[in-house]
C-alpha positions in Angstrom: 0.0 0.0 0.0 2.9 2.5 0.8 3.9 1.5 -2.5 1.4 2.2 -4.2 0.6 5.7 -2.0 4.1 6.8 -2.9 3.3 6.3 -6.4 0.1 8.3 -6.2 1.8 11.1 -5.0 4.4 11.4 -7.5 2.0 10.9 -10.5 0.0 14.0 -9.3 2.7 16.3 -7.3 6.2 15.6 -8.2 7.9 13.9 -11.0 7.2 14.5 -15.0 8.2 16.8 -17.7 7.0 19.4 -20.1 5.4 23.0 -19.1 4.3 26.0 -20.9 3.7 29.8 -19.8 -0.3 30.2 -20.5 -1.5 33.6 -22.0 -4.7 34.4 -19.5 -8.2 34.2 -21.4 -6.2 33.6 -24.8 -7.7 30.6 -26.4 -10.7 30.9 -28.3 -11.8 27.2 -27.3 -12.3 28.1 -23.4 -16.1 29.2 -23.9 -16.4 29.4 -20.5 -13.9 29.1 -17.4 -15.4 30.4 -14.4 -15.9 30.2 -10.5 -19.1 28.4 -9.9 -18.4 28.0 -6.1 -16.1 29.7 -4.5 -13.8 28.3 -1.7 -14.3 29.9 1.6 -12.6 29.6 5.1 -15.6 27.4 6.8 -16.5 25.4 3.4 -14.5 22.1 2.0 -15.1 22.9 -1.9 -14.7 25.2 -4.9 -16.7 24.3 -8.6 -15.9 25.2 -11.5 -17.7 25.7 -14.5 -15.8 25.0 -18.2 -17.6 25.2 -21.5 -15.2 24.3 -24.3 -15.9 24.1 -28.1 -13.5 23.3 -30.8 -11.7 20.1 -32.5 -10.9 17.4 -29.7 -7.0 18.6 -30.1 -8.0 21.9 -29.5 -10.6 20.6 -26.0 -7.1 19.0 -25.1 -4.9 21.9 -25.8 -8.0 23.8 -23.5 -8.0 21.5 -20.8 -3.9 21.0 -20.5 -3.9 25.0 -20.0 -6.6 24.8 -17.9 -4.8 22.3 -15.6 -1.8 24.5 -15.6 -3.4 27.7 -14.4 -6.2 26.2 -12.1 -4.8 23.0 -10.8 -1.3 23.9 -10.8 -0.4 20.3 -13.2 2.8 22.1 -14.0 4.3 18.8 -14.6 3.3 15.7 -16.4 3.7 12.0 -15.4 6.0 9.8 -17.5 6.0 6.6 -19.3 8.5 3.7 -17.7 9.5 3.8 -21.4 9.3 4.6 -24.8 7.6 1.7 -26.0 4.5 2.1 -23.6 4.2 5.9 -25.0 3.9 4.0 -28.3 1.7 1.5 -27.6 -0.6 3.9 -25.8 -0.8 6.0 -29.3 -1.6 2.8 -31.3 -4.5 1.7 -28.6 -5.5 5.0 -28.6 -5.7 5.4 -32.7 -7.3 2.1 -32.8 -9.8 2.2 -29.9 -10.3 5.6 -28.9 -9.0 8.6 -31.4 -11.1 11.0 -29.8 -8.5 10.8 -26.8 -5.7 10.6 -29.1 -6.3 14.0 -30.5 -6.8 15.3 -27.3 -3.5 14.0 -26.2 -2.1 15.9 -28.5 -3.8 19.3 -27.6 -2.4 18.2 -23.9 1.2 17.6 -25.3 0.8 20.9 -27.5 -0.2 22.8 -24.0 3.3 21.2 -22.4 5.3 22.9 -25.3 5.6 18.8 -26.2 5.5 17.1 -29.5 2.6 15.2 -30.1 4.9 11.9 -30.5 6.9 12.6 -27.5 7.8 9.3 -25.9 8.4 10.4 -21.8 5.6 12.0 -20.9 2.1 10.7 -20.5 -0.8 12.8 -21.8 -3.7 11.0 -21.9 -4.7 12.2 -18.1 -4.0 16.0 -16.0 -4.5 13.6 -12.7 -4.7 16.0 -9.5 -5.0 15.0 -6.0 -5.4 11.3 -6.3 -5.6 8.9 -9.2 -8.4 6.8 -9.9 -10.8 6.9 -7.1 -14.2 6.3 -8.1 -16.2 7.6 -4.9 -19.2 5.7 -2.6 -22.6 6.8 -4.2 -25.9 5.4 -4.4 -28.3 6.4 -7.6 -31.9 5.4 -8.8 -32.7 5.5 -12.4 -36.8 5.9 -12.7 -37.7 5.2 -16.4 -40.5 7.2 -18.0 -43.1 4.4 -17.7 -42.9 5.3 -13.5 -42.7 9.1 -13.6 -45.0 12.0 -13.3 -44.0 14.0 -16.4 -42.6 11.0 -18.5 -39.1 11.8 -18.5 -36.9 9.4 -17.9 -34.8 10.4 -14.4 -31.9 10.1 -12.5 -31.1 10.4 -8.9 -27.4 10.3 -8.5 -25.4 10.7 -5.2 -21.4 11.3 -4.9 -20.1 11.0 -1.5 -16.1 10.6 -0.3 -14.2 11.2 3.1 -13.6 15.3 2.9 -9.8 13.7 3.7 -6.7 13.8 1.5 -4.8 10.6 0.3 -2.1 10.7 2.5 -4.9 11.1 5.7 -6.9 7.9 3.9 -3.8 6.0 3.9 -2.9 7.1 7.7 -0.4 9.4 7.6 -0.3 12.9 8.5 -1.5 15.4 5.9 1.3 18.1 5.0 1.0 21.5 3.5 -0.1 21.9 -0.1 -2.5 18.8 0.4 -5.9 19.1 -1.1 -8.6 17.3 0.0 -10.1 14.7 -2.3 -12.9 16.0 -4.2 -12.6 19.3 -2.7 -11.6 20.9 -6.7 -14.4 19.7 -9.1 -16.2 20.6 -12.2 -19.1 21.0 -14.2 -17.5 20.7 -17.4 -19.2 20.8 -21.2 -17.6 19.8 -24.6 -18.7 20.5 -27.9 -16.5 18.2 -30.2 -16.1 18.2 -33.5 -16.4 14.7 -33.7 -17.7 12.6 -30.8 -21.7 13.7 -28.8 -21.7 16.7 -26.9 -21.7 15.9 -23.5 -21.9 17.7 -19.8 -19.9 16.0 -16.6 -19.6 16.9 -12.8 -16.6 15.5 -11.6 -12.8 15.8 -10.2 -9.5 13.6 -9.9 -8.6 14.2 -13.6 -9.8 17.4 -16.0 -9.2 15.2 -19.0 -11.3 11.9 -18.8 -12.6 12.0 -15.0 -16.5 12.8 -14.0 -18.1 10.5 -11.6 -21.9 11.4 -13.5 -22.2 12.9 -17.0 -25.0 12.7 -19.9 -24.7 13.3 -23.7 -26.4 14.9 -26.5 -28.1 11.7 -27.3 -29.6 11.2 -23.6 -27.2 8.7 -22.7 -26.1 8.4 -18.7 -22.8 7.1 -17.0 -22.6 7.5 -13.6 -19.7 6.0 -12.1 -19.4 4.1 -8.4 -16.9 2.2 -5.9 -17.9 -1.3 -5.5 -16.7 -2.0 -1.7 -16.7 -5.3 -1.9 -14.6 -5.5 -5.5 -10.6 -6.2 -5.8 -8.1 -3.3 -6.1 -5.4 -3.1 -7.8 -2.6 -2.7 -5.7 0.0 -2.4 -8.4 2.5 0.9 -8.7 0.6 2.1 -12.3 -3.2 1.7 -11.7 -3.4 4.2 -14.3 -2.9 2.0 -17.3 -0.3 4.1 -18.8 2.2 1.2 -18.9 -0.3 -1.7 -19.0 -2.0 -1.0 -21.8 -5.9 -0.4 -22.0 -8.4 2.1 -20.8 -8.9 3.4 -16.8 -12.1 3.5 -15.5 -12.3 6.9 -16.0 -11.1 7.1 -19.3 -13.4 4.1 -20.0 -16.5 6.6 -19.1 -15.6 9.2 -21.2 -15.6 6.9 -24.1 -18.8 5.8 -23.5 -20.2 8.6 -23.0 -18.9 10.5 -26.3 -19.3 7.5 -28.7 -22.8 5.8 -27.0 -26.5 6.9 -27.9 -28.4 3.5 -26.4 -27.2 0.9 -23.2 -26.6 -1.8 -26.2 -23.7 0.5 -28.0 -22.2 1.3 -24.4 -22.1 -3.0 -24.1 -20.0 -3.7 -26.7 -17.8 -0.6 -26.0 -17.1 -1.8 -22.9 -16.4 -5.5 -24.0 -14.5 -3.7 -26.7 -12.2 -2.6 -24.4 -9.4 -3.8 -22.1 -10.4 -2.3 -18.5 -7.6 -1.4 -16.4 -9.0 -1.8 -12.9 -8.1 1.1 -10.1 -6.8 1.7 -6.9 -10.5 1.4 -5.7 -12.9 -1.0 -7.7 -16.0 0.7 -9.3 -18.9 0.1 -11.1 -21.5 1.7 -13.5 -25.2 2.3 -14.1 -25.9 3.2 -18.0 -29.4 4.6 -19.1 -30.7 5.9 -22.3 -33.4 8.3 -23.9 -35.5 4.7 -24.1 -35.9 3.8 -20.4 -33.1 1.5 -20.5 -30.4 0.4 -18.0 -27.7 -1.5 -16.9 -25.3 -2.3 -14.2 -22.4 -3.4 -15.0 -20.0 -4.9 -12.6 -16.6 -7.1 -12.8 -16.3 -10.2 -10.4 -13.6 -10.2 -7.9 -13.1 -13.9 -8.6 -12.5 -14.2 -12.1 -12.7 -10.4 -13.4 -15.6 -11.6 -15.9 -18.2 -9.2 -16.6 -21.8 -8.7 -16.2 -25.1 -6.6 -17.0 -28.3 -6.6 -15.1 -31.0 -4.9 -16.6 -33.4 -2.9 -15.3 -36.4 -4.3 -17.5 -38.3 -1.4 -18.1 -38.3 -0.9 -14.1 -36.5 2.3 -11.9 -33.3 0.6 -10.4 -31.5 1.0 -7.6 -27.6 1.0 -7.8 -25.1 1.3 -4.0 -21.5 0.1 -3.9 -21.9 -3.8 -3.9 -21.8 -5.8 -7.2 -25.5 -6.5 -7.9 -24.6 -9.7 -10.0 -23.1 -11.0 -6.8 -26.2 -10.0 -4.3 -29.5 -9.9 -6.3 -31.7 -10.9 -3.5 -32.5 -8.3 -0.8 -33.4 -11.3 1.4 -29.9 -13.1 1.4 -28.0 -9.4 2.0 -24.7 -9.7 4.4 -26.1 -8.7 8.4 -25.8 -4.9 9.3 -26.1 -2.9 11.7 -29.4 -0.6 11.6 -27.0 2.0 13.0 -24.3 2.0 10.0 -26.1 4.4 7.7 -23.5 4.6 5.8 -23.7 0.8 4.9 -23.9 -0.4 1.3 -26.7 -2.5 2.0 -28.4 0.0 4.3 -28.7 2.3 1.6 -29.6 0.0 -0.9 -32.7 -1.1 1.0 -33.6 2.6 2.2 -33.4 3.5 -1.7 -35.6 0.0 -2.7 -37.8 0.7 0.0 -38.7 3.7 -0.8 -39.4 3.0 -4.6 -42.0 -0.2 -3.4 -43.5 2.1 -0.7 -44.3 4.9 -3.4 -48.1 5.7 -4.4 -48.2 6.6 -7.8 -45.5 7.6 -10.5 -42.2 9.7 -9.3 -42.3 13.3 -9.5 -38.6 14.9 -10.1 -39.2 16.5 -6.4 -39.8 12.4 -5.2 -36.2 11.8 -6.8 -34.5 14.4 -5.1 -36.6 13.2 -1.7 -35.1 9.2 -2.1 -31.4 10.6 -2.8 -31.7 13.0 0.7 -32.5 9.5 2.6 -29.4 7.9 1.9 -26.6 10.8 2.2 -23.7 10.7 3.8 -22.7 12.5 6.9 -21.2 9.7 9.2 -17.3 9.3 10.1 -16.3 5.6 9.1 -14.4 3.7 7.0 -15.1 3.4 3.6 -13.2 3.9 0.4 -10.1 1.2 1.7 -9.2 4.1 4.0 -7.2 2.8 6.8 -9.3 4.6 9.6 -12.7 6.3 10.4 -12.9 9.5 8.8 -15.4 12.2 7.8 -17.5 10.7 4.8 -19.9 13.4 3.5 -22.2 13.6 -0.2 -20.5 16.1 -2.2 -23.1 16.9 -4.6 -26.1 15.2 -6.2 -27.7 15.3 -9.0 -31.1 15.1 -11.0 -30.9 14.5 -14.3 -33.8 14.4 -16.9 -33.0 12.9 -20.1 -35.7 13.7 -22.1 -34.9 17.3 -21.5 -31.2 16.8 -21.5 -31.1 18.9 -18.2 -28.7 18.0 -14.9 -30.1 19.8 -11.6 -26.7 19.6 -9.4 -26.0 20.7 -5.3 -22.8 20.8 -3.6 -21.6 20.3 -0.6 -20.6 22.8 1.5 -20.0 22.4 5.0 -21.9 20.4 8.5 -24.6 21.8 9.6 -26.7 21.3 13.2 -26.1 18.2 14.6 -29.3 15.4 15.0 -29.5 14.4 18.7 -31.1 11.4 17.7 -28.0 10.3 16.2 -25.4 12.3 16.9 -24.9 13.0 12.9 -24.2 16.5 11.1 -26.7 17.6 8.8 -25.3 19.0 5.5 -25.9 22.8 4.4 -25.6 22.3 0.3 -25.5 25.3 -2.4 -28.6 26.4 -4.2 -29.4 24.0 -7.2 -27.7 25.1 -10.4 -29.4 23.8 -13.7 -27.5 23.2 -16.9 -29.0 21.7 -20.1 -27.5 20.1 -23.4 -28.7 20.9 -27.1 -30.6 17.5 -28.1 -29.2 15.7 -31.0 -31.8 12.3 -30.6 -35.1 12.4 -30.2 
């Protein structure tokens, strides 16, 4: 684990190559840069909001300069030799040339050539590497909703820790806390859908929920009970393959119905990350999936939610479809995978009627986060807290999205914080499917 921890650290703070003085407000790509939340004393996050439009080598020449002046990703990570910065071009040209292009816009931002063999540009990784965060999220199809849009309630919660504090050790100056720098980021490609993200961990490829221009979701969760990869590189830069993250975004730019997003992801080699995840899929149709990887054999497996609203945690549904044979837990541990799962199922079977989008936003607020536990492989209890959730309506392309922004008054009855969030913001997608 210190292994791996000390490799972590390096990939987003120390060692790399390549950097570039950035003219402020110069690029004609950058639509939009601008502080959507701001960081204050008493609060743990700042958002913000980036609309880019342009060629993908020009989104990637955005987003490198981006990384430079907001993150401070002065430096890039490097290959363990040349021959992996080759055969992550040929993957790349064969698999994904959307991020290919955009690697070179990245390269272009470090003052690199596009065929530069040390440095490794198809991530700007900040503050930890792959990390897909402890959510829960119900997809309601339009069959079982008041307006007949097809909605989603989506979650994302994390310890407000950084990676040094999850992995026991004392945080030093110039940490940031996980998940405490995020995004609500839109691209307008030139070739690939339109798409708009919320997410953090990496400006290139990461989100942890994002929709398209064809009404296509990905939303992106830890499976607890999955296998980590404990190796040095849990990137994939030197194994070949996609991340999860990267994985997501390819998906979500190439994908307009659950069935293309299968074979993309059986397409693909899957690199798996320093914390196991899984996905929930939905389309313009009322369609969805889970898809999860066994821990015993890394096969993989969909579970559809036939035409029903579906409930997703962080446990591998393939492995625990039955309510009734769940693991024992405490009533207490909130927090719990299955807990939440069966506050989330209960609440759908309980429900008179359809779902409005105000019932949606009601089932996510029973099952957020504001407990101190361990979760996420962390090594002790810590603060775990939702970050932001999200409502998204398909049919009208539209993400309603909250943050997180500090405790507030503490529940006698359980000795819990609650949370005091932002005001909603509300963003919305040109349509290019029906």
């Amino acid at each position: 684990m210190k292994k791996l921890l000390s490799f972590l650290l390096v990939s987003c703070f120390i060692a790399g190559c390549g950097t570039a003085a950035l003219a402020k407000n110069a690029n004609p790509t950058i639509v939009t840069n601008e502080v959507l939340v701001a960081k204050e004393a008493d609060t743990y996050l700042e958002v913000r909001h980036i609309v880019l439009r342009g060629t993908n080598e020009e989104i990637g020449k955005a987003l490198g300069e981006i990384a430079q002046e907001w993150l401070g990703i002065n430096k890039l990570g490097t290959y363990a030799g040349p021959i992996y910065a080759e055969a992550r071009r040929q993957y790349m040209k064969k698999n994904y040339p959307i991020l290919l292009e955009r690697m070179k816009g990245v390269a272009k931002s470090y003052g690199l050539s596009p065929t530069d063999n040390t440095c490794v540009t198809s991530g700007l990784y900040y503050d930890i590497s792959i990390a897909p965060p402890g959510c829960s999220a119900v997809f309601f199809p339009a069959g079982s909703t008041t307006n007949g849009h097809n909605l989603l309630g989506h979650n994302v919660d994390f310890h407000t820790a950084t990676m040094r504090e999850m992995m026991g050790l004392e945080r030093i100056e110039g940490d940031h806390n996980l998940y405490s720098r995020d995004f609500v980021l839109e691209l307008y490609p030139d070739k690939g859908y339109p798409s708009i993200v919320v997410g953090a961990l990496d400006l290139l490829n990461g989100f942890q929920g994002g929709m398209n221009s064809e009404g296509l979701i990905v939303a992106l969760l830890e499976d607890d009970l999955g296998t980590p990869n404990t190796d040095v590189n849990p990137l994939g830069d030197d194994v070949g393959g996609l991340n999860m993250l990267q994985l997501d975004r390819l998906i979500l730019e190439t994908c307009a119905t659950v069935e293309e997003a299968k074979v993309v992801i059986l397409n693909n080699k899957l690199v798996a990350g320093f914390l196991p995840g899984h996905l929930q899929i939905c389309d313009r149709f009322g369609k969805a999936f889970i898809f999860d990887i066994s821990p015993n054999d890394f096969s993989y497996h969909f579970t559809e939610n036939n035409g029903q609203p579906q409930v997703i945690t962080n446990h591998s549904i393939f492995l625990h479809p039955e309510i009734s044979k769940f693991p024992p837990y405490s009533p207490k541990a909130t927090y719990n995978t299955f807990y939440r799962y069966v506050k989330l199922d209960d609440y759908v079977k309980d429900h008179q009627g359809t779902f409005s989008p105000a019932d949606v936003k009601e089932a996510m607020s029973l099952v957020y986060a504001h407990t101190t536990d361990i979760a996420e492989r962390s090594v002790g209890p810590l603060p775990h807290r939702t970050l932001w959730t999200m409502l998204y309506d398909i049919d009208e392309r539209s993400l309603e999205v909250k943050f997180y922004l500090k405790d507030g008054p503490t529940d006698p009855a359980t000795g819990d914080p609650s949370l005091v969030f932002t005001e909603p913001f509300r963003f919305k997608l040109t349509k290019t499917g029906n």
